[in-house]
C-alpha positions in Angstrom: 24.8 -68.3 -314.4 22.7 -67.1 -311.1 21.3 -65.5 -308.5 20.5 -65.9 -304.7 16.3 -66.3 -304.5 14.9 -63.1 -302.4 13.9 -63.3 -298.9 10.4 -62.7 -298.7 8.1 -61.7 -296.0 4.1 -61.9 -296.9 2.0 -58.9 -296.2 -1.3 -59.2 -294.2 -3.3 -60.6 -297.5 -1.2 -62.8 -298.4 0.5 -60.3 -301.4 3.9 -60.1 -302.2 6.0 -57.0 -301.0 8.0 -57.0 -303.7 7.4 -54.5 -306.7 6.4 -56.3 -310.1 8.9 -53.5 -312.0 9.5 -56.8 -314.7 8.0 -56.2 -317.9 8.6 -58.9 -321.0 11.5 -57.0 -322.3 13.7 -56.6 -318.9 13.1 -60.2 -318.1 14.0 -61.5 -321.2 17.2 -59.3 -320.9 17.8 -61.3 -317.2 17.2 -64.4 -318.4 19.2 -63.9 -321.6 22.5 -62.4 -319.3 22.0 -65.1 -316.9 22.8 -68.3 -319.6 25.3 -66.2 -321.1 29.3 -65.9 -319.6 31.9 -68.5 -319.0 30.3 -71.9 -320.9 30.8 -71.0 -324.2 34.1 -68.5 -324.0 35.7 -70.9 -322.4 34.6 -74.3 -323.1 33.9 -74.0 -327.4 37.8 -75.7 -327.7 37.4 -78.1 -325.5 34.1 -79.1 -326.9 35.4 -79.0 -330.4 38.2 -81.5 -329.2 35.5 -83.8 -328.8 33.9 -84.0 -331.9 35.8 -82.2 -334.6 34.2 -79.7 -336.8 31.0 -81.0 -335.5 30.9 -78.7 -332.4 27.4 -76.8 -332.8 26.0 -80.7 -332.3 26.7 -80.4 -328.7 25.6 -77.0 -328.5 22.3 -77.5 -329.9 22.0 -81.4 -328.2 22.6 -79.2 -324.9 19.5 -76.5 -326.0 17.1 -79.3 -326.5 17.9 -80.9 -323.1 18.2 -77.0 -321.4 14.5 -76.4 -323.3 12.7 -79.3 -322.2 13.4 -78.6 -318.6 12.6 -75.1 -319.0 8.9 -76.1 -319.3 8.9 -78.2 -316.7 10.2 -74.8 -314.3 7.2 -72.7 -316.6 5.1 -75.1 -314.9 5.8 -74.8 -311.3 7.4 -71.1 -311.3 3.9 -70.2 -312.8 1.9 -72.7 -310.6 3.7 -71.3 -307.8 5.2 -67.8 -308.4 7.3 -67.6 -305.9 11.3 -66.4 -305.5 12.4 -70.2 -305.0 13.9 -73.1 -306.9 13.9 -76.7 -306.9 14.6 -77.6 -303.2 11.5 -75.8 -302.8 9.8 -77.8 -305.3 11.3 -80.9 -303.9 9.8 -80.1 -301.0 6.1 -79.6 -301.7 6.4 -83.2 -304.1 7.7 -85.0 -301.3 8.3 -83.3 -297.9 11.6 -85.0 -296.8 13.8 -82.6 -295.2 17.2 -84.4 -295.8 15.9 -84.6 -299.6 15.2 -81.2 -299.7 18.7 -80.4 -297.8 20.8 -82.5 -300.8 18.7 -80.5 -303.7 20.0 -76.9 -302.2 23.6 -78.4 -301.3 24.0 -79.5 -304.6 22.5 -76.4 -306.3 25.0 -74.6 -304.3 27.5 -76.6 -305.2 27.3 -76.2 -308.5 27.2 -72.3 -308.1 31.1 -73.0 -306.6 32.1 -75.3 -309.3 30.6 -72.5 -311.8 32.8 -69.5 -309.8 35.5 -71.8 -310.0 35.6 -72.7 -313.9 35.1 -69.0 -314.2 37.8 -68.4 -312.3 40.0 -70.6 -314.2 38.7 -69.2 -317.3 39.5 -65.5 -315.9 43.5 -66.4 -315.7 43.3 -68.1 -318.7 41.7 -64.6 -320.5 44.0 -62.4 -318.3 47.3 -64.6 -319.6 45.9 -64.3 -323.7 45.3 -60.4 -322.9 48.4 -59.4 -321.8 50.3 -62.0 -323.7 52.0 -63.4 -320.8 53.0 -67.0 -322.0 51.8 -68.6 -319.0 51.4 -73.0 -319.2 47.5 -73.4 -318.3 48.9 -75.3 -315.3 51.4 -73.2 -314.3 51.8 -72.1 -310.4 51.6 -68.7 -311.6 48.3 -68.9 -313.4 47.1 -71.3 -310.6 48.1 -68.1 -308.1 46.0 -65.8 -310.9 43.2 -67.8 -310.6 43.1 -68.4 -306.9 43.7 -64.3 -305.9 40.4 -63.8 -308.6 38.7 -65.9 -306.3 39.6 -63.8 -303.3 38.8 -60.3 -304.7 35.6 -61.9 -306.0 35.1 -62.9 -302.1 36.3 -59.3 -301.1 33.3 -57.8 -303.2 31.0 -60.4 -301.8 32.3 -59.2 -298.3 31.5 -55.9 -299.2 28.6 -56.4 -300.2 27.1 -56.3 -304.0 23.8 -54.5 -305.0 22.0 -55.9 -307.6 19.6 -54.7 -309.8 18.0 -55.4 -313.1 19.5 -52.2 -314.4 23.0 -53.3 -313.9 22.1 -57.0 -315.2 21.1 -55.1 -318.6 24.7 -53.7 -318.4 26.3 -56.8 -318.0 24.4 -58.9 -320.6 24.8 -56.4 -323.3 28.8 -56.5 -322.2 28.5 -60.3 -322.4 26.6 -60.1 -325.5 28.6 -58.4 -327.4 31.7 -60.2 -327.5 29.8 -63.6 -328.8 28.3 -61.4 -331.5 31.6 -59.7 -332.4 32.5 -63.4 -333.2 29.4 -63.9 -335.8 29.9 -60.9 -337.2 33.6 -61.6 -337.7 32.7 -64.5 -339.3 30.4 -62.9 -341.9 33.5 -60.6 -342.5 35.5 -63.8 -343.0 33.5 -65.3 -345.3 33.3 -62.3 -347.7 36.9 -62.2 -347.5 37.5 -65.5 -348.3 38.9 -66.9 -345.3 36.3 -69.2 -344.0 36.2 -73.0 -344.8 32.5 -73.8 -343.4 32.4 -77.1 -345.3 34.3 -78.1 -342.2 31.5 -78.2 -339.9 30.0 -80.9 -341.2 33.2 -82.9 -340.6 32.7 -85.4 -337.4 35.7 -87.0 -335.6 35.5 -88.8 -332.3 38.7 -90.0 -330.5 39.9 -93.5 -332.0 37.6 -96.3 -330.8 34.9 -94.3 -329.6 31.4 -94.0 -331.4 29.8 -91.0 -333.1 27.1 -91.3 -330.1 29.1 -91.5 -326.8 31.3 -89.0 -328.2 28.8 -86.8 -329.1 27.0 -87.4 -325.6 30.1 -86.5 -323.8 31.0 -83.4 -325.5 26.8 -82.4 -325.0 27.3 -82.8 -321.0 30.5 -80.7 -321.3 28.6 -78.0 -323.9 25.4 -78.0 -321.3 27.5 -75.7 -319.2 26.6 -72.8 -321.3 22.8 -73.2 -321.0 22.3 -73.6 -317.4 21.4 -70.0 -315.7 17.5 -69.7 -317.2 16.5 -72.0 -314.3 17.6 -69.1 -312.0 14.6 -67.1 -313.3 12.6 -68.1 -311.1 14.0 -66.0 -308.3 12.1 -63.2 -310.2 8.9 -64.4 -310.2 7.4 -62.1 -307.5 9.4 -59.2 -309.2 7.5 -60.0 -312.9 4.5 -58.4 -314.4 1.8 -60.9 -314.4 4.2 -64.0 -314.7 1.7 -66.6 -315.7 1.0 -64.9 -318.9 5.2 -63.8 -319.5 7.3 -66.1 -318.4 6.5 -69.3 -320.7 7.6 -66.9 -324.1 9.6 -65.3 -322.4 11.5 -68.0 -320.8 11.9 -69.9 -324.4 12.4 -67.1 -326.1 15.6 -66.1 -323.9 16.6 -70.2 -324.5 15.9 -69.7 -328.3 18.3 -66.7 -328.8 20.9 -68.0 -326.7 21.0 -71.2 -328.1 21.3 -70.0 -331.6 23.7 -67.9 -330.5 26.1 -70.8 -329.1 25.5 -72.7 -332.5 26.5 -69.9 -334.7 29.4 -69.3 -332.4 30.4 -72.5 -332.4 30.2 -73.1 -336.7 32.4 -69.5 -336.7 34.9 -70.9 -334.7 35.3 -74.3 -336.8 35.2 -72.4 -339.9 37.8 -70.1 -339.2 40.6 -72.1 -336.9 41.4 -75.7 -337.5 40.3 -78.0 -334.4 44.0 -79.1 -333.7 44.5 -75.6 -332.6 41.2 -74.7 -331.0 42.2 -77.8 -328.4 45.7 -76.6 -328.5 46.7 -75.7 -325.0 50.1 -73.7 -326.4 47.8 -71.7 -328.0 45.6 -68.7 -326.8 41.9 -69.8 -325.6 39.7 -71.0 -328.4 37.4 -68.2 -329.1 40.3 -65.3 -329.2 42.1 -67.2 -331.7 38.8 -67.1 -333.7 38.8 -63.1 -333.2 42.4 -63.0 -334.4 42.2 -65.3 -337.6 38.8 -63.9 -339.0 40.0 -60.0 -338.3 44.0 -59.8 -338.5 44.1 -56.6 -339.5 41.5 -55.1 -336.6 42.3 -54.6 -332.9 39.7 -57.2 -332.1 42.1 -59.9 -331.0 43.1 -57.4 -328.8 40.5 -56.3 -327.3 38.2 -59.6 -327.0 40.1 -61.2 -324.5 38.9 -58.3 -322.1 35.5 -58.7 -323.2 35.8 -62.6 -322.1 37.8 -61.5 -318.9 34.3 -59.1 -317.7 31.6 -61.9 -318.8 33.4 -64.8 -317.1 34.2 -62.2 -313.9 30.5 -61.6 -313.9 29.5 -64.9 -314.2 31.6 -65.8 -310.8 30.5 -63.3 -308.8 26.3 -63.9 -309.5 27.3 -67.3 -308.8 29.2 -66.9 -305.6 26.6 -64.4 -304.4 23.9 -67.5 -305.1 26.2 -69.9 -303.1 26.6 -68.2 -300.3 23.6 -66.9 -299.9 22.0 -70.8 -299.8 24.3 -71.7 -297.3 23.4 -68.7 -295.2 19.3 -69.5 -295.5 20.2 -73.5 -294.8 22.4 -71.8 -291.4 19.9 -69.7 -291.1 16.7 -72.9 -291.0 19.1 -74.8 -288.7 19.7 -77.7 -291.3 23.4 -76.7 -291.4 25.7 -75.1 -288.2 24.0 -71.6 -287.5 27.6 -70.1 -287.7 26.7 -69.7 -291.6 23.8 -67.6 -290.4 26.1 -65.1 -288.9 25.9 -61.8 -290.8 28.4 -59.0 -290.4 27.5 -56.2 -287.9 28.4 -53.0 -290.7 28.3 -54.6 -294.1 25.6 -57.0 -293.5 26.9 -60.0 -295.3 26.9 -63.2 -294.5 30.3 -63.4 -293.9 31.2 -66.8 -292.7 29.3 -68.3 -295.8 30.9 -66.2 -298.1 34.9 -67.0 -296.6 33.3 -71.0 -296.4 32.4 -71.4 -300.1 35.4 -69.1 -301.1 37.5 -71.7 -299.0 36.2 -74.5 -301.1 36.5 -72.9 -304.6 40.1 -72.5 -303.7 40.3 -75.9 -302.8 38.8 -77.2 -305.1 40.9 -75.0 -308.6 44.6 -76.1 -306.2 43.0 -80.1 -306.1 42.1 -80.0 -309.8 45.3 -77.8 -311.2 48.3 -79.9 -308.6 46.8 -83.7 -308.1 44.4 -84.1 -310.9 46.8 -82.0 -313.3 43.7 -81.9 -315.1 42.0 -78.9 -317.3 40.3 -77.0 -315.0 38.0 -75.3 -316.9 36.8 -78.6 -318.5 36.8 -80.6 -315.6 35.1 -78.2 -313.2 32.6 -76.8 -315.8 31.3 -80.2 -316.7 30.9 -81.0 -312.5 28.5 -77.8 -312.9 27.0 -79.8 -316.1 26.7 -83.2 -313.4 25.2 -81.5 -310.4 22.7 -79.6 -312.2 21.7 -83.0 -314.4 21.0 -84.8 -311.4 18.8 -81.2 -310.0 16.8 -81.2 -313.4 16.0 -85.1 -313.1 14.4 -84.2 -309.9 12.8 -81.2 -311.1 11.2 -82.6 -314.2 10.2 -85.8 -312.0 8.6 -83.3 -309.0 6.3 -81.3 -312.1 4.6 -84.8 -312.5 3.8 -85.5 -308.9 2.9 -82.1 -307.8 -0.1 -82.3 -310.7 -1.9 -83.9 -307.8 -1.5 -80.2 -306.3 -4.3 -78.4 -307.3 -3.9 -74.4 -307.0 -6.4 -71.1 -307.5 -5.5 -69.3 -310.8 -4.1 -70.6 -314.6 -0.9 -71.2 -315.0 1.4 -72.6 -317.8 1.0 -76.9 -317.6 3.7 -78.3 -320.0 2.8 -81.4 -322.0 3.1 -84.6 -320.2 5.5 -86.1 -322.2 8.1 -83.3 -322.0 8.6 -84.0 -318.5 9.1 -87.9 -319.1 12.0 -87.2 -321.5 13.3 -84.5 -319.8 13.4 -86.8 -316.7 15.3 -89.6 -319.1 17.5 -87.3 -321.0 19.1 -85.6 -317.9 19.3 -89.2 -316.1 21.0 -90.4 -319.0 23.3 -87.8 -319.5 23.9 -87.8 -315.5 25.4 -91.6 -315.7 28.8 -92.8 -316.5 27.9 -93.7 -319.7 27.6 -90.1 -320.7 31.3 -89.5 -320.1 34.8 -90.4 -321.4 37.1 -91.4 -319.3 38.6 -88.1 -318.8 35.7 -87.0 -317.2 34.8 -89.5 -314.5 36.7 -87.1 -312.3 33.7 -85.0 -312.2 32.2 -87.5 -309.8 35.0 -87.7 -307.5 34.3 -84.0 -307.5 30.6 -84.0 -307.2 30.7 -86.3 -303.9 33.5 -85.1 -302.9 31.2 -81.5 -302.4 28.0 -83.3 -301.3 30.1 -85.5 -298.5 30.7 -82.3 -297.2 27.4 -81.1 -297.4 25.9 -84.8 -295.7 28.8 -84.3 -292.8 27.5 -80.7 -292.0 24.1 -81.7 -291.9 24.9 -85.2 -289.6 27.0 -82.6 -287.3 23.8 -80.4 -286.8 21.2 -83.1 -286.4 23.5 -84.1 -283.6 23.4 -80.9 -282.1 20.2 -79.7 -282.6 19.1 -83.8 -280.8 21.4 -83.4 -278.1 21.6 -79.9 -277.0 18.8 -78.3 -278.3 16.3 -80.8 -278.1 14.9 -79.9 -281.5 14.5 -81.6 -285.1 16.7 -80.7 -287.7 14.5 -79.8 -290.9 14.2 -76.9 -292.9 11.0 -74.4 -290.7 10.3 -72.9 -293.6 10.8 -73.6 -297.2 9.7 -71.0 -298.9 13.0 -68.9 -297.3 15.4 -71.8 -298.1 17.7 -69.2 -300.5 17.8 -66.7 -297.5 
């Protein structure tokens, strides 16, 4: 779902030294790879649970929401083409360090609770794959989960090249598996073994009505479309962004939205909803694969497929996570020990073992006290933590119109901001869950405590020993 914003050093005029090598078709290739991976292989069951045979509603409730943003980030990512994000945003709007601190802390939050559902997701793939009969809660797929976390950390420690080329690898990789279950679908349908007339069959949980449910099951599907916000980090890399990014931005949004809906219908149409949520059962979309193609090795091989996009998608997001806490060490808003980068690798180690230590905490917490889902429960605390970033973000495009800067660049329609503003508010509150979910809250401040502690233990350093402020020196380098 992302990527680490570049650290950027501004040549004598001013100019970027990055190269623009970004045309429209390699960024719409990033920003399509970047949405895609663990929210929808994973979490299509679990969403289906909520709503019955109903489960593109979500899915497309979640695009409208994902879409609305996205032109409030056109706005500033072409007003200000730089390789940043929203703390950076929330810090020309209002210029209040500690602000600006809980913005990045809870953006890299959310890149550990995304690693960690991935995570999660990977043992559950690895255990449908080999056919190993593991309980979802078991200690053993806990242990599966946890030591895919610490190679993912091991190749962090090492340290991970990225380029676009390899992104187009990954995506098509990731791509493929989701259309392998559209096509497989058409197949079905020709061979008589797909009931579609059950996707327009809605059924929420007794006492619950069609609108909370349907609100609860959209937080849990927005999982799947965060990532195109992380775009931005390539702004100084793309060909005349101004012009590029708004089409290509919703263009990226458009395909992988429909993508999720006809994903979601195929799956419906093909395996009842009883066993899509059934946790005896292999995960969701494999048992889709199996019961529109008996006959083909695709149920065989698709669980690998999902194993690769969901490994993928924990690794960008680790990378992002540790990387933030690095640039936040490295502005003195958080103990400069996450600065520290290793003498031969040059990684920033201590970041990368700190977040690692809290994914692991966090998938034992979830899996032994909460005996909860993890996948569901930490993928939707990625859905809450990026809610409450996108209320800011579509609240910051309205008071930074006061900002007036040289050039044209992409101004989304006033209203769009408004309700994106109220949509993500409303879908951040309590109201917006079932009761299974309020957890996500306990895990949410549970992350951002640690994140106000850290900061409150360097303030207190950097008054009394250092005689300085704590605040961030300069913004524009708060990703590192």
């Amino acid at each position: 779902m992302s990527t680490a914003a570049s650290e950027v050093d501004q040549d004598r005029d001013g100019e970027t030294p990055l190269k623009r090598v970004m045309g429209p078709k390699l960024l719409l290739l990033f920003i399509v790879g970047d949405i895609l991976g663990t929210g929808v292989y994973a979490l299509t069951g679990d969403v289906a649970g909520k709503v019955g045979g109903a489960a593109w509603a979500p899915f497309l409730g979640a695009f409208i929401v994902a879409t609305i943003t996205a032109f409030s980030y056109l706005e500033l990512v072409t007003k200000y083409p730089q390789a940043a994000g929203a703390a950076l945003y929330t810090h020309k709007a209002f210029g209040v360090h500690f602000f600006t601190f809980l913005v990045a802390f809870a953006v890299m939050s959310s890149g550990i609770t995304s690693a960690s559902t991935a995570s999660a997701a990977f043992a559950s793939f690895l255990n449908d794959g080999f056919k190993l009969g593991l309980d979802a809660n078991s200690g053993v797929t806990l242990l599966i989960a946890l030591g895919f976390m610490a190679l993912v950390a091991a190749v962090n420690l090492r340290g991970v090249g990225e380029s676009v080329k390899a992104n187009v690898v990954l995506t098509l990789v990731e791509l493929s598996g989701l259309l392998m279950i559209i096509f497989i679908g058409i197949y079905a349908m020709t061979q008589g073994r797909a009931d579609f007339t059950e996707v327009t069959v809605f059924a929420s949980e007794e006492g619950k009505s069609a609108f909370f449910a349907v609100t609860a099951a959209t937080t849990l599907a927005f999982f799947a479309m965060v990532g195109f916000e992380d775009s931005v980090n390539m702004a100084e890399e793309t060909k005349d962004p101004s012009r590029i990014f708004p089409k290509i931005m919703l263009t990226g949004l458009g395909i992988t939205g429909t993508i999720y809906v006809l994903v979601s219908i195929t799956a419906v149409a093909l395996v009842p909803v009883g066993d899509l949520t059934n946790d005896d059962l292999p995960e969701a979309l494999v048992q889709v694969v199996q019961a529109g193609a008996p006959d083909l090795p695709m149920g065989t091989i698709f669980p690998f497929i999902a194993m690769f996009a969901v490994a993928n998608s924990a690794l960008i997001n680790m990378l992002m996570a540790s990387r933030l806490l690095y640039g936040m060490g490295r502005q003195d808003v958080l103990p400069r020990v996450f600065g520290k980068v290793h003498e031969t690798r040059r990684t920033p180690y201590v970041s990368i073992l700190f977040t690692t230590l809290i994914a692991i905490g966090l998938i034992s917490y979830v899996v032994l006290r909460l005996d909860e889902d993890a996948i569901s429960l930490l993928g939707g605390t990625t859905s809450l933590l990026l809610l409450a970033v996108f209320t800011v973000v579509n609240i910051v495009v309205l008071v930074l119109r006061r900002d007036h800067v040289d050039g044209p660049h992409f101004t989304a329609p006033t209203a769009l901001p408004i309700i994106g503003a109220l949509l993500c508010a409303f879908m951040t509150g309590p109201w917006a869950r079932d009761e299974e979910q309020l957890a996500q809250y306990k895990i949410a401040a549970w992350l951002l405590g640690v994140g106000v502690v850290l900061w409150l233990a360097t303030w207190l350093w950097n008054r009394s020993v250092r005689a300085k402020k704590t605040g961030f020196r300069n913004p524009d380098e708060i990703g590192g």
